[in-house]
N, C-alpha and C positions, 0 to 999 in steps of 0.2 A: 714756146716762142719767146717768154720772156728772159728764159736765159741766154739763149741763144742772142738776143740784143742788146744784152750785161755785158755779154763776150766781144760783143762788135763795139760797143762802146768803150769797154775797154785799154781794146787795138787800136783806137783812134782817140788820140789824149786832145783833139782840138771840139771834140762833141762836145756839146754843155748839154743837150737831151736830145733822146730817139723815143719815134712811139710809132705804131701802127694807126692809120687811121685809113675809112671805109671814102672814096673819091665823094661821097656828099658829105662830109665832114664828120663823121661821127669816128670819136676813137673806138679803138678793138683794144684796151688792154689799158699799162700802165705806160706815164715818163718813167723814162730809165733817166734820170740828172744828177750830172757830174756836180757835186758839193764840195770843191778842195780835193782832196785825193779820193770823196768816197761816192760809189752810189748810190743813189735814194731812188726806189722804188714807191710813187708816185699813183694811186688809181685815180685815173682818170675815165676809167669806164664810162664810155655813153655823153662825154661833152663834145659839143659841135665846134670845130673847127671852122666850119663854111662861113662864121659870122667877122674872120677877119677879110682886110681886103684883098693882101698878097695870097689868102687859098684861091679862092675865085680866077685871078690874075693865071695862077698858075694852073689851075687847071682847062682855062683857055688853052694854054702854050701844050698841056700833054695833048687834048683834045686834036688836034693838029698834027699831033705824031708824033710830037716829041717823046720819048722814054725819061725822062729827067730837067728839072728846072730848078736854076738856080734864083731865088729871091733877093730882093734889092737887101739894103744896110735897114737892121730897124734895132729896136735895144728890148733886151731881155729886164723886164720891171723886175725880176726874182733879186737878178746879180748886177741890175744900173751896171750893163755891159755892152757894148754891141754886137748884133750876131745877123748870120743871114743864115736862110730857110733854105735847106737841102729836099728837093720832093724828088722821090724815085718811083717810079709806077711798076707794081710787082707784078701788076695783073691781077686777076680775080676781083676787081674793083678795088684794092687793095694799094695804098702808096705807104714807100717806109718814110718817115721825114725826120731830118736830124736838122738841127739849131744847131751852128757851128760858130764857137768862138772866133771873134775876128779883133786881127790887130791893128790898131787904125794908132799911127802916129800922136804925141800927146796924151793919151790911155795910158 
C-alpha cells in the first residue's frame, strides 16, 4: 500500500502528504511528504487523527453520504504553508486523506 501511495503522490505534484487513516482517527501506515522534489516516508503508525477539529467536521459530512470532503484553509506547521484536507472514504472503515498544497495570493 505504501508504494502504491508514493506513486499517487507522485502523479499529483500539488500533494504535500497522503496517509491511510482508520474513520476513528487512528493512522494504518506512514506520511508519504513531499520535501522539495523528494519523498519522505514518515511512521506514523497508531497516531490519532480524531483529535483535530476539521477530522470530526468531516466525518460528519461522510456520515451523511458523502463519498469525499473537502477541508476549510489551515496551515501545514511542517512547511508554514497553507493547505486544505482532502478525505476520501475508501470504505472498509478506511479514508485515504491528502494535504494539498494551496496557492493563496501574496504566498
Amino acid at each position: 500500500m505504501n508504494e502504491y501511495l508514493a506513486r499517487l503522490s507522485r502523479e499529483l505534484p500539488d500533494v504535500r502528504r497522503i496517509f491511510l487513516c482508520e474513520k476513528r482517527g487512528t493512522h494504518l501506515g506512514y506520511n508519504i511528504e513531499r520535501h522539495g522534489g523528494e519523498l519522505v516516508f514518515r511512521d506514523s503508525f497508531n497516531e490519532n487523527r480524531s483529535t483535530l477539529g476539521h477530522f470530526n467536521k468531516t466525518l460528519e459530512t461522510l456520515t451523511l453520504g458523502g463519498k469525499s470532503c473537502l477541508s476549510f484553509s489551515d496551515k501545514d506547521f511542517a512547511a508554514q504553508k497553507p493547505i486544505m484536507t482532502y478525505f476520501y472514504d475508501i470504505g472498509d472503515d478506511w479514508l485515504l486523506i491528502f494535504d494539498l498544497c494551496v496557492n493563496v495570493k501574496g504566498n
